[in-house]
KEKE-29667 format. One line per 5 residues: number of its first residue (from 1); for each residue x negated, y, z negated of C-alpha. Coordinates in nm, 2 decimals. Layout:
N
NUM) X,Y,Z ~ ...
This chain:
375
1) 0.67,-10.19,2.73 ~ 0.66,-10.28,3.09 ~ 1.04,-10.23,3.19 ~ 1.00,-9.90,3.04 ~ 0.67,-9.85,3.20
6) 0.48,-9.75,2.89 ~ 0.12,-9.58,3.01 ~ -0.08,-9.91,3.13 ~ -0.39,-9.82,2.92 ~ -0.11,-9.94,2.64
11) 0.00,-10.27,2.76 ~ -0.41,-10.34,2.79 ~ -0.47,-10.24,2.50 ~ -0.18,-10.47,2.38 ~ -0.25,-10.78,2.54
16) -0.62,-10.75,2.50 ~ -0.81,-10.55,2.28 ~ -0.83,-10.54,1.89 ~ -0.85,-10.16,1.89 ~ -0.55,-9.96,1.96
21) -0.49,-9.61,1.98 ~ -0.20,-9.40,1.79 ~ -0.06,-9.33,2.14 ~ 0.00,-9.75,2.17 ~ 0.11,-9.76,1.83
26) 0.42,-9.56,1.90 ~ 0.50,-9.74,2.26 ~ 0.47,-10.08,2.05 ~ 0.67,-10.01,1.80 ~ 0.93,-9.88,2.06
31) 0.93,-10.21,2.26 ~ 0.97,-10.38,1.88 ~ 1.27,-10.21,1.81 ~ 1.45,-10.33,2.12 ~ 1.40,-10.65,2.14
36) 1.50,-10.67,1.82 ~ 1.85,-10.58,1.92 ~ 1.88,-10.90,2.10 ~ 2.13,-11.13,2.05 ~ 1.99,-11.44,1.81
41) 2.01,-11.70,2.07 ~ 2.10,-12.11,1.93 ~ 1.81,-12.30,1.80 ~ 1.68,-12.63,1.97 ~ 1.95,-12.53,2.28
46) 1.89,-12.45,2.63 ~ 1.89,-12.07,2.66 ~ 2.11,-11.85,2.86 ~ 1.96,-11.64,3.14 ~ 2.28,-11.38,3.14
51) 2.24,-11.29,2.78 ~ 1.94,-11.04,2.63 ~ 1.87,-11.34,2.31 ~ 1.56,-11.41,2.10 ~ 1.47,-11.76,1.90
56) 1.47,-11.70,1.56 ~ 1.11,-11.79,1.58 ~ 1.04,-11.50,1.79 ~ 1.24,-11.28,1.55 ~ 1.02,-11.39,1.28
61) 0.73,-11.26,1.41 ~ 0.80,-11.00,1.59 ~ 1.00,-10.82,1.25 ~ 0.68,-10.96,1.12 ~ 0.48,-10.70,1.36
66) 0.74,-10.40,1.25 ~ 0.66,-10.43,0.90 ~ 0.31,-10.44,1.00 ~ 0.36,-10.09,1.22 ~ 0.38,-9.84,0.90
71) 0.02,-9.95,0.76 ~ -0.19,-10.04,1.01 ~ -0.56,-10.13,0.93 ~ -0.85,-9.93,1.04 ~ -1.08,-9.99,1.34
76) -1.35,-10.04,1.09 ~ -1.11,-10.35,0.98 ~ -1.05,-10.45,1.35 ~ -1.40,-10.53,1.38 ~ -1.46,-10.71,1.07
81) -1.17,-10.94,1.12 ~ -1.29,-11.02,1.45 ~ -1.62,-11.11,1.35 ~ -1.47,-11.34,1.10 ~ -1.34,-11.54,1.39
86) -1.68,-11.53,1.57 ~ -1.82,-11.85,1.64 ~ -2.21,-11.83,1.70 ~ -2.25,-12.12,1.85 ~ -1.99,-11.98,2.15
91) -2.14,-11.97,2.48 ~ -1.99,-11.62,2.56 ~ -2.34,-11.46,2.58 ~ -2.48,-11.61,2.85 ~ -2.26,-11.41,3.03
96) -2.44,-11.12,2.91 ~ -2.76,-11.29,3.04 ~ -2.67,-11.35,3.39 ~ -2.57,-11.00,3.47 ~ -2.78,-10.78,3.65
101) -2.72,-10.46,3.54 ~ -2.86,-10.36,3.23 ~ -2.55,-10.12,3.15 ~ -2.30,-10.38,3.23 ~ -2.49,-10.63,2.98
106) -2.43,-10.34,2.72 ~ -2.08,-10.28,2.76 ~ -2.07,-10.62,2.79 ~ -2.22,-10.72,2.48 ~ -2.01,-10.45,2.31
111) -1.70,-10.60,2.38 ~ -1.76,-10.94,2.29 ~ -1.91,-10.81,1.95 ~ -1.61,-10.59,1.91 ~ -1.32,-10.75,2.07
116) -1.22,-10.36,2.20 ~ -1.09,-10.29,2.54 ~ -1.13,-10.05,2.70 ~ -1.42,-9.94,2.48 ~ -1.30,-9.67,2.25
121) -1.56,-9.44,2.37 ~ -1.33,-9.15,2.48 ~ -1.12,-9.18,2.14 ~ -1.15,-8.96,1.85 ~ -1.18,-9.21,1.55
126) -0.89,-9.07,1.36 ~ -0.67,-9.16,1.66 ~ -0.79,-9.60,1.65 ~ -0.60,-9.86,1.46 ~ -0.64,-10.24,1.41
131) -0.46,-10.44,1.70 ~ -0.11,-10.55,1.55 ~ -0.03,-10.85,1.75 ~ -0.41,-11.00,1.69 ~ -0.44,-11.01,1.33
136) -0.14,-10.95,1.19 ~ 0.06,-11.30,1.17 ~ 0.34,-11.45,1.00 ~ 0.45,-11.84,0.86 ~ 0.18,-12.00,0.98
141) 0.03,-11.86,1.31 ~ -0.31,-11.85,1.37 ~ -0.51,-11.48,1.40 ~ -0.70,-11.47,1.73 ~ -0.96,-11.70,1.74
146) -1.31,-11.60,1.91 ~ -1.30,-11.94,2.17 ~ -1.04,-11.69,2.30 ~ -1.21,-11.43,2.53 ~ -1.09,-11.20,2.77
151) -1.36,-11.29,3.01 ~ -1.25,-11.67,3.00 ~ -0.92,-11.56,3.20 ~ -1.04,-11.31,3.45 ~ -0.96,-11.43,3.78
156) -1.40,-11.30,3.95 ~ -1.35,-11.46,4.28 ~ -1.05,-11.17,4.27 ~ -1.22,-10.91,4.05 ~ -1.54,-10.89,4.21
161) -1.51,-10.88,4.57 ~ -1.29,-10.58,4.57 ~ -1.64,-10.36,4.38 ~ -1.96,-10.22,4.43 ~ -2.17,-10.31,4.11
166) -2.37,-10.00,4.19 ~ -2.06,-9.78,4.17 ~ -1.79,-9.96,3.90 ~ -1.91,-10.10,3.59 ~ -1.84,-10.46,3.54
171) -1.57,-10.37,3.23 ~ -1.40,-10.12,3.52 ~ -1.44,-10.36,3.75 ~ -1.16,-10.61,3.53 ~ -0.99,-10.30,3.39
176) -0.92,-10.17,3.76 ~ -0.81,-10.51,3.83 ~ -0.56,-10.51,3.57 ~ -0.41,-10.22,3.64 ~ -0.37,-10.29,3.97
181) -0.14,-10.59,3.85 ~ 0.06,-10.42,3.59 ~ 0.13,-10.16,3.88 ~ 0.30,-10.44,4.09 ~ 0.45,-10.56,3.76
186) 0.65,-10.23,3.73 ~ 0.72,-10.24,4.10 ~ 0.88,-10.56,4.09 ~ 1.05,-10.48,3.78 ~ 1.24,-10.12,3.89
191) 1.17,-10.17,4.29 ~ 1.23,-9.83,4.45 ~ 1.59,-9.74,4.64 ~ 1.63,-9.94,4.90 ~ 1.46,-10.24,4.80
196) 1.61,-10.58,4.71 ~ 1.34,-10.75,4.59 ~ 1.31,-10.74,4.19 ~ 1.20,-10.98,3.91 ~ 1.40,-11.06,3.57
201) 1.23,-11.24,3.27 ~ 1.39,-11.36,3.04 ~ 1.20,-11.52,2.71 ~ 1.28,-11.87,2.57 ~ 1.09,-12.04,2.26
206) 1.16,-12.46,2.26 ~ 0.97,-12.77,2.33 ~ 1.02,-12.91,2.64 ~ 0.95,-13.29,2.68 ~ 1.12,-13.61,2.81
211) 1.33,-13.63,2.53 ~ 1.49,-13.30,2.56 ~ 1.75,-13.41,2.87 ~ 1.98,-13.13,2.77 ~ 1.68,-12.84,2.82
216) 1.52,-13.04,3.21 ~ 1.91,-13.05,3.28 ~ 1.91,-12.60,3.24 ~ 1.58,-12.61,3.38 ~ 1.67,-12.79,3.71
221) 1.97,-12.59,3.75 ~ 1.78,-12.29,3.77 ~ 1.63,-12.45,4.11 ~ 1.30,-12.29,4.06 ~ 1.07,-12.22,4.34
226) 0.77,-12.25,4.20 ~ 0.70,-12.37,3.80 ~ 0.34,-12.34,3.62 ~ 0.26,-12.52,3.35 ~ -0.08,-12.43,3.30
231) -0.30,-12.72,3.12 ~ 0.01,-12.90,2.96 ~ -0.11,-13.24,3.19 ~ -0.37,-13.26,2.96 ~ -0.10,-13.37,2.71
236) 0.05,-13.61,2.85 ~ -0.02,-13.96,2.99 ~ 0.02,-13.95,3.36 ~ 0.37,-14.09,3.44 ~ 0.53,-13.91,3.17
241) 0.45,-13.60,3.26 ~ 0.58,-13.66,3.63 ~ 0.89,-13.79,3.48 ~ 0.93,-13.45,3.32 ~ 0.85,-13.24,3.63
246) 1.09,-13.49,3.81 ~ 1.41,-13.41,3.57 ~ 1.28,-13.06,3.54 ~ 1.25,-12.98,4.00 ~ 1.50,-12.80,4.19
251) 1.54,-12.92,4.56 ~ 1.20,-12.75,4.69 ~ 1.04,-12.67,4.37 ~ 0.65,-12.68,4.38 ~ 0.43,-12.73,3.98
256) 0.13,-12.54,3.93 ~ -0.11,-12.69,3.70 ~ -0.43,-12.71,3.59 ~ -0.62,-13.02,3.42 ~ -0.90,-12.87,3.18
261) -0.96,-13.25,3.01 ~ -0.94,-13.47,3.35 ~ -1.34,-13.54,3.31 ~ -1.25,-13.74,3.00 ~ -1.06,-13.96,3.22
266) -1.27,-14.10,3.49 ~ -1.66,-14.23,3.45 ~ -1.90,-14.06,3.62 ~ -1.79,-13.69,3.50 ~ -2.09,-13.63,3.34
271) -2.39,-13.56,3.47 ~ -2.59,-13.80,3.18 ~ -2.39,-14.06,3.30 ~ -2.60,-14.12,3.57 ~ -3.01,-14.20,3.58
276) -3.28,-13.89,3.61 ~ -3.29,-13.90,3.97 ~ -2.99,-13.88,4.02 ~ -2.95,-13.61,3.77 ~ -3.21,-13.42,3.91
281) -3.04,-13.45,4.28 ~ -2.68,-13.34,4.14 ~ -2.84,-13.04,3.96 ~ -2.99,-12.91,4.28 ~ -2.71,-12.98,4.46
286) -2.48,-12.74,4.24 ~ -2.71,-12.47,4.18 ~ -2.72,-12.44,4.59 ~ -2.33,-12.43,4.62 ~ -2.31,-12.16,4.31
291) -2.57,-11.93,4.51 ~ -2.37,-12.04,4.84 ~ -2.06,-11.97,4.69 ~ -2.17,-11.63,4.51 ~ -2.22,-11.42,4.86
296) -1.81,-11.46,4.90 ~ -1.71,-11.41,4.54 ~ -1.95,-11.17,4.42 ~ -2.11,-11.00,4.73 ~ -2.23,-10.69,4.57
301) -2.38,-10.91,4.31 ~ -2.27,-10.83,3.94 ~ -2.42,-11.17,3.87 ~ -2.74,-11.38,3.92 ~ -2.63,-11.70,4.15
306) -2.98,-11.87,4.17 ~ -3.18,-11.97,3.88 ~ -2.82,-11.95,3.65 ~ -2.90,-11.93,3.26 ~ -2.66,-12.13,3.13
311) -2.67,-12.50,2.99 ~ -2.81,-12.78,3.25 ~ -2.49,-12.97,3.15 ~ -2.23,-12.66,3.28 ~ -2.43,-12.68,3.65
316) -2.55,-13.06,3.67 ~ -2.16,-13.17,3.55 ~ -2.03,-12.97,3.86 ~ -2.24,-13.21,4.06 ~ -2.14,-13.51,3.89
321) -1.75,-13.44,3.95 ~ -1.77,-13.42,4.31 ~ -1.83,-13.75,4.30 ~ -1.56,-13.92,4.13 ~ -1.27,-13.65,4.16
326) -1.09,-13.80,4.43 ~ -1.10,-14.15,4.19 ~ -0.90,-13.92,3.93 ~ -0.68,-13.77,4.18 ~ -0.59,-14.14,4.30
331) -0.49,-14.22,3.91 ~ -0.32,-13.87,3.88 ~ -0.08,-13.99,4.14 ~ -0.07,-14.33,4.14 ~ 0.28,-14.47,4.22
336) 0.39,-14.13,4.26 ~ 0.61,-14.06,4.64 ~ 0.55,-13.71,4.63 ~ 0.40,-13.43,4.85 ~ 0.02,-13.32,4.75
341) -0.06,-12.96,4.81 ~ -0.44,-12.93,4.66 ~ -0.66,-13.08,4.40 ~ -0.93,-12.82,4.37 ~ -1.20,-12.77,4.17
346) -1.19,-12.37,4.04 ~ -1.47,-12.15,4.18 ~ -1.78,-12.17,3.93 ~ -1.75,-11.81,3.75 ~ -2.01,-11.71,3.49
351) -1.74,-11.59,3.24 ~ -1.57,-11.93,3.21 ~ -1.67,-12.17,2.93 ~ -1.59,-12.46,3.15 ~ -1.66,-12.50,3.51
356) -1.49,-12.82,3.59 ~ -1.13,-12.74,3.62 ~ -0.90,-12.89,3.89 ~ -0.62,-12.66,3.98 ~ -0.34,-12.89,4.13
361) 0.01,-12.81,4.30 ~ 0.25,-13.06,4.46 ~ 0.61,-13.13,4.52 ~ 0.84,-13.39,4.49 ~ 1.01,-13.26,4.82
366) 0.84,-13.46,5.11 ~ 0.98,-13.19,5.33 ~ 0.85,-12.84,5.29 ~ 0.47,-12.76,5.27 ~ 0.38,-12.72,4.91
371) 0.13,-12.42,4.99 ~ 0.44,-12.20,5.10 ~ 0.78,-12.39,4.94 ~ 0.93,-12.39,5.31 ~ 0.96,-12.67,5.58
């Protein structure tokens, strides 16, 4: 949908909301039927960046999603099946609490009871189907599961500063946001005349671990500037997952990553792991650095950054980490000869359901400076 540059309401709607409209119906089903002319590319094999090829996994589900096209359920449906999914015990609404405008906690609340995005206000109801690639799954594969909120992956410290609550809705606020970044997206994709500068993707479904030489050996000849691997740390036990980057790096490649499950790791993470006076110390400590923090990530103020209603545990445990994060960062790397970028905590954000993430890049090259990839 993107190389084509399909309307960007329609990739949202896509990637995010569990109402559609006809109009994204059609561009989906467009986008289906080409990539299912791909070339079936070899199971369990490294894949081939010069050929247009899908796993056969991928073909399963995304024939799966064709089938699905000629009868797609309601809107009505879209919203049941999503409150199946809900989990009431989910922390989401406290976001709802903590902002300050009473129409943003509407629209708010709307979507997280709905799951649509944009809200479907401005659509005839006759013109709204059920999300496909939400609910309709194949062999297996989990429908979307309410732990999984937009709001959880909206980058606020870039969101936010660029708006004036009084003038853009919150809900704008991310939808500008978004559009903004499917714009470069297209840019990159089909860059104008006269400009060399493009990105290709190509799509690859296999496990990658130490055991898969053949697939770090493709991977490595790639020599990748920068690789992401998101949470996948988490997985692994420390020196094992370095060994894989290790087989996996080009000459100056830097890895992205983020540890969600580091506090499990260290003692001390955990703000009852210490005595009340203590506890009541680390508490004030972090509610001053969210409200310090707040004026630069949310200077118009979409959201309360003193007196934060949320659980003691989710401010005192940003307290508690300070202290003992270096420890896990010593353990991270221990034994390792490699060049440390940054091992830094996430800004706290309102919409996250954690607020104790590290995010982490480094490179093996002892040469270059891991925040640009150059010497």
């Amino acid at each position: 949908m993107m190389i084509v540059k399909a309307p960007i309401r329609s990739i949202i709607e896509v990637w995010f909301s569990t109402v559609w409209t006809i109009e994204t119906l059609k561009h989906f089903e467009n986008a289906v039927n080409t990539v299912l002319q791909y070339e079936n590319a070899p199971n369990n094999k490294p894949p081939n960046p010069t050929k247009k090829e899908i796993h056969s996994k991928v073909r399963s589900l995304i024939s799966h999603w064709k089938k699905s096209i000629v009868t797609p359920k309601s809107r009505q449906e879209a919203h049941k099946l999503w409150v199946k999914t809900f989990n009431s015990e989910n922390a989401t609404f406290t976001i709802i609490a903590n902002l300050i405008e009473p129409r943003d906690r509407v629209q708010a609340v709307r979507h997280i009871l709905t799951g649509e995005f944009p809200l479907m206000d401005d659509q005839q109801e006759k013109n709204l189907i059920a999300s496909i690639t939400m609910f309709n799954c194949n062999d297996g594969i989990s429908p979307h599961s309410a732990s999984e909120f937009m709001f959880q992956m909206m980058p606020m410290d870039a969101i936010l500063p660029q708006n004036k609550r009084k003038e853009t809705p919150f809900l704008n606020a991310i939808y500008n946001f978004l559009e903004d970044a499917i714009i470069k997206i297209f840019t990159w994709l089909s860059p104008p005349v006269g400009k060399t500068e493009a990105i290709e993707i190509y799509l690859h479904y296999q496990t990658v671990n130490n055991d898969n030489s053949e697939l770090l050996a493709s991977i490595r000849q790639l020599d990748p500037w920068t690789i992401s691997w998101s949470n996948i740390c988490d997985y692994f036990y420390a020196h094992d997952f370095h060994r894989l980057l290790r087989a996996c790096s080009g000459e100056n490649t830097v890895h992205i990553l983020t540890s969600m499950n580091w506090v499990t790791e260290v003692f001390g993470a955990h703000i009852m792991e210490y005595d009340s006076k203590i506890r009541r110390e680390f508490f004030i400590e972090a509610q001053n650095m969210i409200s310090m923090t707040g004026k630069y990530t949310d200077p118009s103020g979409y959201f309360r950054h003193t007196k934060v209603i949320t659980h003691p545990y989710n401010i005192g445990d940003m307290g508690a980490t300070l202290m003992v994060k270096d420890s896990w960062q010593d353990y991270f790397f221990k034994g390792q000869d490699l060049n440390i970028g940054e091992v830094s905590f996430v800004p706290y954000s309102h919409t996250h359901k954690t607020h104790t993430f590290l995010n982490i890049y480094f490179t093996f090259n002892k040469k270059i400076n891991p925040c640009t990839g150059y010497e």
